[in-house]
N, C-alpha and C positions, 0 to 999 in steps of 0.2 A: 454614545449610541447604544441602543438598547439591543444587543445582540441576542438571536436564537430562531431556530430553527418554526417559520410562520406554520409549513403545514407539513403533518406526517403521515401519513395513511399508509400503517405496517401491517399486512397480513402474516402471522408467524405461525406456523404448524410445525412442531418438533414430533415428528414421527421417528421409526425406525428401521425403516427399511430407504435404500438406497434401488433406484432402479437399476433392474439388470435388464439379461436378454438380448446379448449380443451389442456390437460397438452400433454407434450412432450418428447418424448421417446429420450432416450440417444445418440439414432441412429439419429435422429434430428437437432444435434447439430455439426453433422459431415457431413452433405449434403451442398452441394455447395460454399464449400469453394473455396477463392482462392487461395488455398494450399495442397499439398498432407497432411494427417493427420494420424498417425499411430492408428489404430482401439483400444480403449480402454474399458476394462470389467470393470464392481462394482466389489469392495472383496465382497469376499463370508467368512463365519466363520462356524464350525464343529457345530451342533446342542446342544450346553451346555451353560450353564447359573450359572454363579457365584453372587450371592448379595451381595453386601458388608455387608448385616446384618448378616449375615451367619457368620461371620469374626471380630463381633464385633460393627458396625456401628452403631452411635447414631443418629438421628437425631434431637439435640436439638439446633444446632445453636452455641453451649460456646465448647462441648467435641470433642477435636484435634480427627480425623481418618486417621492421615497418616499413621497408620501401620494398619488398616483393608482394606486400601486400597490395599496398598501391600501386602499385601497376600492373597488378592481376584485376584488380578495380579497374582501373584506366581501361585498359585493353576491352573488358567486357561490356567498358560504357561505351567505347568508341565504337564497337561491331553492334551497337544496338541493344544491348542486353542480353543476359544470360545468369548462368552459376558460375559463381565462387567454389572453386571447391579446396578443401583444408583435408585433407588424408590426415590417417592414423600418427601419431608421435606427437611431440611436445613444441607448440610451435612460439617461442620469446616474442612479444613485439611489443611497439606503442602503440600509440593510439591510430582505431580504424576511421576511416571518412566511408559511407557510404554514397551511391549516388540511386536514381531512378532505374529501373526495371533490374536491378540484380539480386540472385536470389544467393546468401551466403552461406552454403552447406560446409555442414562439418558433421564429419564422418564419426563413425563409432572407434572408440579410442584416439581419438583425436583431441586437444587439451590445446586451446589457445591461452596459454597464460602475458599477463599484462605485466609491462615489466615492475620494478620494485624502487626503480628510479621515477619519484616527482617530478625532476628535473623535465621527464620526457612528457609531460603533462602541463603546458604552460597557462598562465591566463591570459584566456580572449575573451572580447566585449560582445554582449549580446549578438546574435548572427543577427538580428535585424536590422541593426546599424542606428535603430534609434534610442536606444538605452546606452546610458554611458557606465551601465554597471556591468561588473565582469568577474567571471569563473575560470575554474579550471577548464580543461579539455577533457572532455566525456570518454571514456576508453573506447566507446563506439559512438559516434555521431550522425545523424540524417538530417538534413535540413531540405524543409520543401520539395518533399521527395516525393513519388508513388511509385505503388508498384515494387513493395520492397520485402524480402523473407530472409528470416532467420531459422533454418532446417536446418536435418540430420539429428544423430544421438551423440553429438559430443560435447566439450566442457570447456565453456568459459570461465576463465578464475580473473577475478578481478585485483588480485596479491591488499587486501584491504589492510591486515595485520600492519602493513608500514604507514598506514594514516591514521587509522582512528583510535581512539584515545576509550580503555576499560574503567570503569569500578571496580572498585575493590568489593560490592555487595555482590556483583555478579560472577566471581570465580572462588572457589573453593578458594583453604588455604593453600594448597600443595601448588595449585596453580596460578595463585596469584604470586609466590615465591620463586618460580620459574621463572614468569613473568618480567618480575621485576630482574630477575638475576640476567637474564637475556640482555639489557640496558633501557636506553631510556631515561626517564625522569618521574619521581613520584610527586603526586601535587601537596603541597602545605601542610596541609589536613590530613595525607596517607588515605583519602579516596577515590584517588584517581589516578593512572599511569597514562603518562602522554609518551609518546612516539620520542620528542625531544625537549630542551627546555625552549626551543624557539615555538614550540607549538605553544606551551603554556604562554607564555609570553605573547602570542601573535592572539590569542582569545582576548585577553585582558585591553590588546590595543586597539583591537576591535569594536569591542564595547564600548570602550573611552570614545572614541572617534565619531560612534553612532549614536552615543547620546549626543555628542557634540551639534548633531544635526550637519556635518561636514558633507561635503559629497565628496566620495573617494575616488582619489585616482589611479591611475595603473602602479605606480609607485608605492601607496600607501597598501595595493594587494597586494605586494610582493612581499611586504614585512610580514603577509597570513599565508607566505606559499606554505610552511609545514602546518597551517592548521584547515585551512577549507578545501574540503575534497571533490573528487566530481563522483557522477553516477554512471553506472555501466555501461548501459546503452539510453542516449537519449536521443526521442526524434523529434523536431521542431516540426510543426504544421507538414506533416505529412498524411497520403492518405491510398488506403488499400494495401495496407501492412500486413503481415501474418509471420506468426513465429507457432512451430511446430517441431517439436523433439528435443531441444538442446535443453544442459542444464548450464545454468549463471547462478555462479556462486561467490563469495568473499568479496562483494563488492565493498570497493571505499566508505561509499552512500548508497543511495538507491539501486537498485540492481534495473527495474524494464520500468522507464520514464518516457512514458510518450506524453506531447504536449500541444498540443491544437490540433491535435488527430481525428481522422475519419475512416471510417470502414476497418477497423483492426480484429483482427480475428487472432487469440493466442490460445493454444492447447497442446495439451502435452507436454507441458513447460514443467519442469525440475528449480527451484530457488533455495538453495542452502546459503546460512549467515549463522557464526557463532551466535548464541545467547547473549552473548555480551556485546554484539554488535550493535552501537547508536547510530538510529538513523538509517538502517538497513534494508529498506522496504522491501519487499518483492515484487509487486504488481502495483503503478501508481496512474491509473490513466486520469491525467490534470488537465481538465476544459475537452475531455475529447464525445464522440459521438458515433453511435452506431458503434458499437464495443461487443464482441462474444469473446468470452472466458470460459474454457472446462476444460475437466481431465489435469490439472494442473496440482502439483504438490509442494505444498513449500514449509519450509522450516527454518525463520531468520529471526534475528534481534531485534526488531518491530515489525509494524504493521505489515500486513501477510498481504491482500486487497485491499485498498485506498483508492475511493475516488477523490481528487482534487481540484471544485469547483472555481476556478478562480476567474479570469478576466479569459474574452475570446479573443481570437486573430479579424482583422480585417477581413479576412477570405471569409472565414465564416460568418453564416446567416445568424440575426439575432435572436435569442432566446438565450433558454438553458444551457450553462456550458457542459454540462454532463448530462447526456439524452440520450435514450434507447439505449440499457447498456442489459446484456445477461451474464450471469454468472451461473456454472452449474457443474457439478460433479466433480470440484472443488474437495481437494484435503489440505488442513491446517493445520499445523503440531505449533512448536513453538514463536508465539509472536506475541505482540501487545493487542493487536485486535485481529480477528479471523476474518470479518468483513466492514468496513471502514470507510467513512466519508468526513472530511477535514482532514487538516482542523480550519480551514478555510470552507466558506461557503458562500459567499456571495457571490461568484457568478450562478448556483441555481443550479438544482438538479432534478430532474423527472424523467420517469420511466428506467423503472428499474428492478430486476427479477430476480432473484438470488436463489435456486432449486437446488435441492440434494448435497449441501456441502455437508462436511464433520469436521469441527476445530475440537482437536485435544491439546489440551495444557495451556493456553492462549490466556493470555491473561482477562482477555474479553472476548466475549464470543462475538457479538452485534455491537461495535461501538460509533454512535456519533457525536461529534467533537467539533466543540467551536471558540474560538477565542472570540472576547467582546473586539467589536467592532468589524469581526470578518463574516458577519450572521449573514445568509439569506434565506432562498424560498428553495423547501427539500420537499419533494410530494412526490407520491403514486410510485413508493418504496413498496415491495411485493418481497415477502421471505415466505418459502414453504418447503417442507422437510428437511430443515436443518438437525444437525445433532451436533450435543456437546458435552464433554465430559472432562473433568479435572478443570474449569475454566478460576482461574487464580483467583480473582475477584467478582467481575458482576457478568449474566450469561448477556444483560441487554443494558447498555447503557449509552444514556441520554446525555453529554458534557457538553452544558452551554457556556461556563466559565473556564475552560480548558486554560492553562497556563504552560503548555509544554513539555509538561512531566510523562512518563512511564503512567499507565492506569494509578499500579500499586503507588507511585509517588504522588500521585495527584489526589487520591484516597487519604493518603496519609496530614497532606498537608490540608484537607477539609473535606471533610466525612461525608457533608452534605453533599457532594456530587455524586456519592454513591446512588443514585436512584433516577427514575427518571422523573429530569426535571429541567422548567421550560420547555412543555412538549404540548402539541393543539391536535388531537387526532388521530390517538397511536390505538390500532386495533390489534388484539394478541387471541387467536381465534384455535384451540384445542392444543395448547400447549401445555406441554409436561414437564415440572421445572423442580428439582430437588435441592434447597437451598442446604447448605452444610451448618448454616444456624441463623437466624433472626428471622425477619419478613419476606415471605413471597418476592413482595411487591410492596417497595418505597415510591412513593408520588409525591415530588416538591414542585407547587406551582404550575400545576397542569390542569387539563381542561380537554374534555370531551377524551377521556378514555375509555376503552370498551373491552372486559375481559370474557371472552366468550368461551363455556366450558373448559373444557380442560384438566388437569389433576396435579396432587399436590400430595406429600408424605402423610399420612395422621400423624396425629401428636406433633404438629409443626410449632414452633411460635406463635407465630404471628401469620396471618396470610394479608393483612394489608396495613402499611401507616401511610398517614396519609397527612402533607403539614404543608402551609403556606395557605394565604386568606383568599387566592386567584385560584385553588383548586376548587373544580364545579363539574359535573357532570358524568362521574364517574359511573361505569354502568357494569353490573358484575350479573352476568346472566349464565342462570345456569350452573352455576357454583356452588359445588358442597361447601359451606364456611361450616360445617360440623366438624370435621377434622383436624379444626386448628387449634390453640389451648387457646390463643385471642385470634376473634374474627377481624375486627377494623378498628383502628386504633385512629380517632381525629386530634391533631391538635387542638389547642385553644383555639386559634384563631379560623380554623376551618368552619365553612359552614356546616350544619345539623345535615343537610341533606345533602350535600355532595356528592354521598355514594351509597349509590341504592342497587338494590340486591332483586333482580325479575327470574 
């Protein structure tokens, strides 16, 4: 199947000013889109307040509270709703179950750490009951919930260091020598350290099994309990969620995985993950709907913002599984991409606003990603006053043949995805873009792009190549091509007119 991305229509203006003038009202965030946006309220919770010391809670940092937990949950589900509340100290536990109208504060100096025992992490089969595939237990879990908050300034740590598995390209030497000296197991090669040798071993039976075409059973996960991890917080088809204050950090996998969601509102969110953490995302909202994102900081070993198009719930209306989403006033330090959609796409994504972020160091600034066979229909993408600086490899980039890899390792392993390519529609309108050497602007196999003013270094390279016999339509308006040492560079097999210069 011929995978990539049908239509794109990207407004990109890299300015440099960040709006100020005081904090911004919710309503704010919804003025002059260009998109209709369905009005969304904060949850509200019933005036009661539960502590988990009330329940039993120690805070010494060694004594487990997974069951003060739950029953400081319990209690607030049976009176109707309310807060959770988690005071100041270091509080051990397993894993949380949330339920409907509870709001779970945690206080400033407050530190819920996840224990460091797997064991207390088991595998369960899908909560829907109709998939016979199965995960670990998410350190925070929601399922079919509303009405649900994550507040206050305190710190989830997800203890990740005990699951996932380093390169050796990603740590100095001094700490990759620690590293190893700590224990563990080195992989074959010396590029990679696993947790243990049964993790190595549980990847390779994994694979084996899945080419097999096998369907696995609760038995055959057990042989990958030290290799597949869960994600910090996940919530299954829930809706009118809001997360405000807390920082989640060191998660195993994903850190804030919502998944058939509606009405979420996350701001003022904190997501720290070593560099060398795979798999780490920060922010993934997968098939969700009506989504505001801002004021949020994050700094992990991939992807920073990730929408993930994939299949909707039954409850949900059909269309687009990724709809009305904004993002705004957004910072990015280190990640694989600063703002991201895949590497899945077919369930379809429209309406979408991306204002005022800044990714420094990110190995991509704008990346979209798709592996063949998970392509669909990506439109009425909207970027304006983005900034970006030190971006590793490409500030926008197009991956319709994604295989998985890191940008950098995906670059390496075929050059040609450096550009964009397989793209129908991509408008880039008074953008400022300083490439550190070759082309502006790589175009493979694209069609109706439009570069509207903008500026570029003198003495550039290149400001345009342009290669694949499907590119047509290229429209460069308003562009000094004087400045560059070559203006446009066609393959052979491009046509003569492809790109014309108004």
């Amino acid at each position: 199947m011929f995978c990539k991305y049908a239509v794109i229509a990207c407004i990109i203006m890299f300015v440099f000013s960040i709006s100020a003038g005081g904090q911004k009202q919710l309503k704010d965030y919804f003025t002059n889109l260009p998109f209709p946006m369905p009005e969304m309220k904060e949850s509200q919770f019933p005036n009661r307040t539960f502590s988990i010391v009330e329940y039993g809670a120690i805070a010494d940092g060694h004594t487990m509270n997974t069951k003060p937990f739950a029953d400081a949950i319990a209690a607030c589900v049976k009176t109707g709703g309310g807060t959770v509340l988690v005071p100041p100290g270091t509080w051990l536990t397993g894993p949380i179950k949330l339920e409907s109208n509870i709001n779970l504060h945690v206080e400033k100096g407050a530190l819920v750490q996840f224990s460091k025992n797997i064991d207390d992490y088991p595998f369960i089969q899908n909560p829907d009951g109709k998939s016979k595939r199965f995960g670990r237990t998410p350190l925070i879990s929601v399922y079919k919930a509303s009405n649900i908050a994550f507040t206050g300034e305190g710190i989830f740590n997800g203890a990740g260091e005990v699951w996932r598995y380093v390169l050796h390209e990603d740590l100095t030497e001094l700490q990759w020598k620690a590293l190893v000296a700590s224990g563990g197991v080195v992989s074959v090669n010396g590029e990679a350290w696993w947790p243990s040798k049964e993790a190595i071993e549980a990847e390779l039976f994994l694979k084996s099994i899945t080419q097999s075409k096998k369907e696995l059973t609760v038995e055959d996960y057990e042989k990958t309990r030290e290799y597949l991890r869960p994600s910090l917080i996940n919530l299954i088809q829930c809706n009118d969620i809001l997360f405000d204050g807390p920082t989640f950090e060191n998660s195993p996998k994903f850190h804030i995985l919502p998944v058939q969601c509606e009405n979420l509102i996350i701001r003022n969110v904190k997501v720290f993950a070593p560099v060398s953490g795979k798999n780490t995302d920060a922010i993934d909202p997968a098939a969700c709907r009506n989504v505001l994102i801002y004021n949020c900081l994050i700094d992990v070993g991939d992807d920073g913002i990730c929408l993930k198009p994939g299949a909707i719930a039954e409850s949900q209306k059909p269309g687009p599984a990724c709809e009305n989403i904004v993002v705004a006033d957004c910072v990015v330090y280190h990640a694989h991409g600063g703002f991201v959609i895949g590497s899945e796409s077919y369930g379809g994504v429209r309406n979408v606003s991306v204002r005022n972020c800044v990714f420094i160091g990110t190995d991509v600034g704008l990346r979209f990603k798709s592996a063949r066979d998970r392509g669909g229909l990506v439109e009425n993408i909207f970027f304006e006053g983005i900034q970006m600086r030190e971006i590793v490899t490409d500030a926008i980039l197009f991956d319709m043949y994604y295989s998985g890899g890191s940008p950098d390792v995906e670059a390496r392993k075929d050059l040609t995805i450096r550009k964009i390519a397989d793209a129908d529609g991509v408008q880039l309108n008074g953008c400022k873009i300083v490439p550190q050497s070759g082309a502006v602007f790589n175009v493979i196999s694209s069609c109706n792009v439009t570069v509207n003013g903008g500026s570029y270094p003198s003495a550039t390279d290149m400001f345009m190549k342009v290669v694949g016999e499907t590119s047509e339509n290229i429209r460069l308006i308003g562009v000094d091509l004087k400045q560059a040492k070559n203006a446009v560079e066609l393959d052979a097999n491009v046509k003569v007119n492809a790109v014309k210069q108004e």
